[in-house]
Wavefront OBJ file of the C-alpha trace (Angstrom):
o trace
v -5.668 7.408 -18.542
v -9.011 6.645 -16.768
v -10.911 9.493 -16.213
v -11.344 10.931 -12.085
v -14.724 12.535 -11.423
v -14.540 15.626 -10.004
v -16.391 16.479 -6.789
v -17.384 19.519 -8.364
v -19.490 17.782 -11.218
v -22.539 18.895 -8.550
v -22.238 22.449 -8.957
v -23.110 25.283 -11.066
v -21.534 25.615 -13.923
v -19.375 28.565 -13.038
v -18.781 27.363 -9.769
v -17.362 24.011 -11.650
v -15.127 25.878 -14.357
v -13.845 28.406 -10.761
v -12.370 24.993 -9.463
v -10.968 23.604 -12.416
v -8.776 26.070 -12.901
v -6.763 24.602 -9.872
v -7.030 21.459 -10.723
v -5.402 19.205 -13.394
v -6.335 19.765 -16.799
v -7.628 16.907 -18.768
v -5.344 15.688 -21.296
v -6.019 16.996 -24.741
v -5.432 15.829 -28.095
v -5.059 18.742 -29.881
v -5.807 20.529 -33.185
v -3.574 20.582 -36.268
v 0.533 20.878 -35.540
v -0.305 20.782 -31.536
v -1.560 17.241 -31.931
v 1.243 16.374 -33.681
v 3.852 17.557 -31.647
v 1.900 16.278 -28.372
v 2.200 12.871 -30.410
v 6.392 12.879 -30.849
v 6.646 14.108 -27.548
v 4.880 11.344 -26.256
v 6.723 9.135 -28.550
v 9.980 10.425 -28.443
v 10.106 9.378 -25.201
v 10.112 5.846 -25.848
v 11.796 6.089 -29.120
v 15.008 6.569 -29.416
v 15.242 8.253 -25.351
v 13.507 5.247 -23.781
v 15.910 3.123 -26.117
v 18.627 4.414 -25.011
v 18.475 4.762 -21.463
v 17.175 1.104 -21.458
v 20.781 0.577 -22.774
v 22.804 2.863 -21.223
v 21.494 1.706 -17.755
v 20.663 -1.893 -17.774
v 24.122 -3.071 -20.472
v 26.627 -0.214 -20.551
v 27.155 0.760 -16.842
v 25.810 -2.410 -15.999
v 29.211 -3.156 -16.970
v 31.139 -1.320 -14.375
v 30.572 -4.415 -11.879
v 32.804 -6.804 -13.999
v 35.213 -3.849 -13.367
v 37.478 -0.950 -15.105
v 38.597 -3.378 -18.357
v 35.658 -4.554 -18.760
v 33.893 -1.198 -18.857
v 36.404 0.372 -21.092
v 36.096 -2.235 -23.582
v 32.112 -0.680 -23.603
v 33.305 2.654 -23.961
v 35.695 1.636 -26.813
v 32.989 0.114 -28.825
v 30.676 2.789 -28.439
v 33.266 5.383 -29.491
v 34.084 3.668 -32.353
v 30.557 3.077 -33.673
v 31.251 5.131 -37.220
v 29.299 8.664 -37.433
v 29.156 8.028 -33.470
v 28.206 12.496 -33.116
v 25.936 12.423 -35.689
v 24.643 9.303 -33.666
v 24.657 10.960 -31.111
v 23.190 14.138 -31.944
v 20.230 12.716 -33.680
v 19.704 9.782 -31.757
v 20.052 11.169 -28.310
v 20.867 14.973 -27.816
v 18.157 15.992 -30.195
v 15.556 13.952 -29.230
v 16.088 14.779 -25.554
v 16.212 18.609 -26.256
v 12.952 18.154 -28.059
v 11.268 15.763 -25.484
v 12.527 18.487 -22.566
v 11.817 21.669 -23.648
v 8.235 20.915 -25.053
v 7.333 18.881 -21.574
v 7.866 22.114 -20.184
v 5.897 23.872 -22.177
v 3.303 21.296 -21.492
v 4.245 21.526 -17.475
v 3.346 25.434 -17.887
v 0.044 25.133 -19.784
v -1.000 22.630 -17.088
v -2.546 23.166 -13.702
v -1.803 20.747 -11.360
v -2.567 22.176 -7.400
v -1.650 18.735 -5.204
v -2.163 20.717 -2.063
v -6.014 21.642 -2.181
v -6.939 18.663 -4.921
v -4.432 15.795 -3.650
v -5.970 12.844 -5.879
v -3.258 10.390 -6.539
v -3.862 11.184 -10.561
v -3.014 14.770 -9.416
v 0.243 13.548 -7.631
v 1.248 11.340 -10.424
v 0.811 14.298 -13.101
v 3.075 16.925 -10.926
v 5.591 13.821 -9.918
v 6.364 13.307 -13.275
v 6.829 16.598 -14.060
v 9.672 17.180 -11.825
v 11.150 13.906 -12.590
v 10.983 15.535 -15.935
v 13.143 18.390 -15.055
v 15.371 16.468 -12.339
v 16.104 14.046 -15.166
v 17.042 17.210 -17.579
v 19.323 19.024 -15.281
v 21.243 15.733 -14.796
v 21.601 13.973 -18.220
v 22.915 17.742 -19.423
v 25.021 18.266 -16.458
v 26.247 14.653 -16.421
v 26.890 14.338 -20.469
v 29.151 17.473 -20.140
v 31.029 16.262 -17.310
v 31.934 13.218 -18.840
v 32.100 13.614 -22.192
v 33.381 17.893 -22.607
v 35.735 17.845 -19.705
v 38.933 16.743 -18.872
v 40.285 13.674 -20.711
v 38.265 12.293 -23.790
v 36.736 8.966 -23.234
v 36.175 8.371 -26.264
v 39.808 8.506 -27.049
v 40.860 7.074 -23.917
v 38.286 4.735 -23.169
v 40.258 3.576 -20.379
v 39.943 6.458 -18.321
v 36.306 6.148 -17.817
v 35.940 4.369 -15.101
v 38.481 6.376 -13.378
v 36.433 9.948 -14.040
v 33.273 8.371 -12.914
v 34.953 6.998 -9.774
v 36.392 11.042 -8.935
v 33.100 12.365 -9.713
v 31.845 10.154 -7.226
v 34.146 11.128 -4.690
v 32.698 14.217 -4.233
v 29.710 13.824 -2.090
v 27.307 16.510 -3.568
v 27.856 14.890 -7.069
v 27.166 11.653 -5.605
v 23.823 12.062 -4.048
v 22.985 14.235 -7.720
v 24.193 10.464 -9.611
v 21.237 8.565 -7.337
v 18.946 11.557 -7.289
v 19.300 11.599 -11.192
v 19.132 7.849 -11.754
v 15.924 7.131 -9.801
v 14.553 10.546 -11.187
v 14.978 9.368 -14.753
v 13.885 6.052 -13.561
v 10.512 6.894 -12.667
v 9.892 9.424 -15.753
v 10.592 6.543 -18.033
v 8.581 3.433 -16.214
v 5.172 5.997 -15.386
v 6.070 7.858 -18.765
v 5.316 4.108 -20.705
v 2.603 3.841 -18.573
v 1.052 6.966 -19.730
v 2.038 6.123 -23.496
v 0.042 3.111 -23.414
v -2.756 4.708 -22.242
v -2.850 7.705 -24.024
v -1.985 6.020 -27.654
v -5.192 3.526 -27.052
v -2.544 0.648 -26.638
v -4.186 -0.627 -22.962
v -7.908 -0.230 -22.465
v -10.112 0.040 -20.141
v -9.482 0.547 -15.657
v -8.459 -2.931 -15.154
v -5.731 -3.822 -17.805
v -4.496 0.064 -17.059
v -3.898 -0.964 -13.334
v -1.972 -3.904 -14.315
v 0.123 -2.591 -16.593
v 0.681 0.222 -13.888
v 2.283 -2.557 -11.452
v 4.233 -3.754 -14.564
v 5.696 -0.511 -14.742
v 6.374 0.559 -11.914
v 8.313 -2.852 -11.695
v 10.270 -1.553 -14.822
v 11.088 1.409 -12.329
v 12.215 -0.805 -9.918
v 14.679 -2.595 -11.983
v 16.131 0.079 -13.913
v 16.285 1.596 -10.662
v 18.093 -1.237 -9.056
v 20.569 -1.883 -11.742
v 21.394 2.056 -11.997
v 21.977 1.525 -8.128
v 24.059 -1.506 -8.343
v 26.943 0.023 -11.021
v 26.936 3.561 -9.135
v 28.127 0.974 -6.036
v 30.854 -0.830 -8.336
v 31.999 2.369 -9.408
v 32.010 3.838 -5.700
v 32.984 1.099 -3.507
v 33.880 -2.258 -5.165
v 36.978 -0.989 -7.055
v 39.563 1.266 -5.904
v 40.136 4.762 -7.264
v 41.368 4.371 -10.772
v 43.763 6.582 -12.330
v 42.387 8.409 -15.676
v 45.858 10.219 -17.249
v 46.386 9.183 -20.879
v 49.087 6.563 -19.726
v 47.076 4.567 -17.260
v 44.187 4.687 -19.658
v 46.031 2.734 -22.587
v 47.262 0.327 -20.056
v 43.805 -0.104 -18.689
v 42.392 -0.538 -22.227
v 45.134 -3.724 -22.410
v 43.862 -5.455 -19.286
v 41.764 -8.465 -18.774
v 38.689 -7.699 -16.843
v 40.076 -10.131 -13.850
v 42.976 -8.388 -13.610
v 41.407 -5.283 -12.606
v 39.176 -7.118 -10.243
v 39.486 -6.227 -6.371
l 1 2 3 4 5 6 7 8 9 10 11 12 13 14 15 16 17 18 19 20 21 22 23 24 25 26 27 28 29 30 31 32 33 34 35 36 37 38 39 40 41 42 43 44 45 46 47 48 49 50 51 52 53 54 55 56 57 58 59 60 61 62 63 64 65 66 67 68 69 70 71 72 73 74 75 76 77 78 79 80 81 82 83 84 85 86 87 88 89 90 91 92 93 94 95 96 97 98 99 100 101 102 103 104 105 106 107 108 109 110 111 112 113 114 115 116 117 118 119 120 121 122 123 124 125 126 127 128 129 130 131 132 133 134 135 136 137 138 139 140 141 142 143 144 145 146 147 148 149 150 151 152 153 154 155 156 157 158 159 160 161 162 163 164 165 166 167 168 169 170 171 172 173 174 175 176 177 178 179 180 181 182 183 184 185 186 187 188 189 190 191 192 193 194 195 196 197 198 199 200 201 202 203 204 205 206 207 208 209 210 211 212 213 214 215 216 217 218 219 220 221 222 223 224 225 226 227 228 229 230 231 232 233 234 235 236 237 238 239 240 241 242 243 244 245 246 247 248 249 250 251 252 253 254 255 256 257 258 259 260
């Protein structure tokens, strides 16, 4: 990330290290295990959390617009993808627990102030932040909804569509599926943005800006993808029943039959 001058590069030394301490902290590499864990933090969130929400977003609940068989059918091969916890665990749960709980530890060692040093590098580091946690709060609350409540999907793959449909019935949970989509969104696109930059993979101002644009289109994609299967699920397909019975019948369907 290119480095922003300070206004207080003018004065005194001590008067220079008083304002720092407000402002953002430059980013460090580290000494000995720090460096290394600021390096799989960074790179744990590309691999395997970037991966999969690259996949989860823009083919799995992309899905959900060629309707309720058609998603199921998603569902059912995920399920039976063999070891699918230990997947799971070590793929995704792990990773995410690691890549959360050490970007907060990072968050509280920092010192972004946005209000008396409002520099856009300054509103970047404190957006992500709480995209960070936003993100957190919802893959957690969202993975136990769905997956440790209620019916098993990954038994009864057909009642998927059907559970995400009621949750979305519920206003409050709806407005926390967009908050949480566009939240993760933007951590993702700005947080390969910042990867690039800080592992040396982009150089200099210019090429940074670019590939700025080119993320924040990545943003905008995800974003609108994420957008356009919450709608499918909401409002192009009626309420779908998710009981044990329906699901199995569901699972048999073509995807035109469940069509609108």
């Amino acid at each position: 990330m290119a480095t922003t001058v300070s206004p207080s590069a003018s004065l005194p030394a001590s008067s220079e290290a008083k304002q720092l301490e407000h402002g953002v902290a430059p980013l460090r590499a580290g000494q000995g295990h720090e460096f290394l864990l600021r390096r799989l933090h960074s790179l744990s969130g590309i691999v395997p959390i970037g991966a999969f929400l690259l996949e989860h977003i823009l083919y799995s609940n992309a899905i959900a617009t060629q309707g309720p068989a058609a998603y199921a059918k998603q569902v059912r091969f995920l399920g039976s993808l063999p070891f699918v916890i230990a997947l799971e665990a070590l793929g995704i749960w792990i990773p995410i627990l690691f890549h959360a709980l050490y970007g907060f530890w990072i968050w509280y060692r920092g010192k972004g102030n946005v209000i008396q040093y409002p520099w856009a590098g300054n509103w970047m580091y404190t957006l992500q932040r709480w995209t960070g946690l936003i993100a957190f709060a919802y893959i957690v609350w969202h993975t136990y909804s769905l997956r440790f409540t209620g019916i098993d999907v990954h038994m009864y793959p057909g009642a998927s569509f059907g559970k995400v449909q009621n949750e979305l019935a519920i206003f409050g949970y709806f407005v926390f599926y967009l908050v949480g989509l566009l939240a993760a969104a933007w951590h993702f696109s700005y947080g390969v943005w910042l990867f690039m930059a800080k592992w040396g993979i982009v150089i200099g101002e210019k090429a940074r800006r670019k590939t700025l644009i080119v993320c924040m289109g990545l943003f905008v994609l995800i974003s609108g993808v994420g957008v356009a299967s919450i709608y499918s699920f909401k409002y192009r397909y009626p309420q779908q029943p998710f009981d044990k019975d329906s699901a199995r019948q569901i699972e048999n369907m073509q995807p035109e039959e469940t069509a609108k």
